[in-house]
N, C-alpha and C positions, 0 to 999 in steps of 0.2 A: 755224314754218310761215309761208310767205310766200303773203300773200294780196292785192299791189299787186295782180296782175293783172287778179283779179276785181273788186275796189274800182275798178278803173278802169274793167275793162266797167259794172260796175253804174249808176255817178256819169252813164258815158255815155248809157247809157239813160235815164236821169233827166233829163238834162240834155238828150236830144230828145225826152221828152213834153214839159218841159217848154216848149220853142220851140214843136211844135208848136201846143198851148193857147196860148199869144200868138199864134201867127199865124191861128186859128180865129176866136179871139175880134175880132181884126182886120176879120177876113170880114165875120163879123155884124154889128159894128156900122158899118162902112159899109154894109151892106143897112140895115140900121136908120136911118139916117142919110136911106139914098136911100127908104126909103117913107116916112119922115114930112115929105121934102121934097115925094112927091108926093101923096099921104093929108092931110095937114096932122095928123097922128095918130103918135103913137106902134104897132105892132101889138099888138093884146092877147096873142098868141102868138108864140113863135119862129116857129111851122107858117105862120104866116100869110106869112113873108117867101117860101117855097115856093109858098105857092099864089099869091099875086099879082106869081112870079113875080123877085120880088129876088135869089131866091138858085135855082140848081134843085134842088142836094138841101142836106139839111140836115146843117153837118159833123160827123163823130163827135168827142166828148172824147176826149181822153187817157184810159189805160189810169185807174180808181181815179178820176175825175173828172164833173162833169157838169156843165152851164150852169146857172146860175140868173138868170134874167129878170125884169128891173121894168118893168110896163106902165106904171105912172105917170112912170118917168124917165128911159125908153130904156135904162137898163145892163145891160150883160149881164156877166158875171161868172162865174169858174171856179172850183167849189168842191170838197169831198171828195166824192163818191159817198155820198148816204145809203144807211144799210143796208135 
């Protein structure tokens, strides 16, 4: 049974969640970047870059993925989906 076809749709799909989480993450942390340069603060929330304005909405993860957020060291970070 030949199944390149599908392996190759499938890889592909994978392979644009996966760009598009780098280019999200992207996003944010230059939001991130631009409020602690003008806050002098890291935000304690992702929400907070929406409400003051850094960002206007907040972007979705990847299918199976979510952000995870350090207020103490600005990183934002893409991880599995917890259940």
């Amino acid at each position: 049974m030949v199944t390149a076809p599908v392996d190759y749709i499938a890889s592909s799909i994978k392979a644009g969640e996966h760009s598009k989480g780098v280019v999200e993450i992207v996003v944010i942390t230059k939001a991130i970047e631009s409020f602690q340069q003008e806050e002098g603060k890291f935000p304690q929330t992702l929400d907070e870059l929406v409400e003051k304005s850094h960002l206007k909405v907040m972007p979705n993860p990847p299918a199976m993925k979510q952000f995870e957020y350090n207020p103490a060291t600005g990183i934002v970070k893409l991880v599995p989906k917890s259940q």
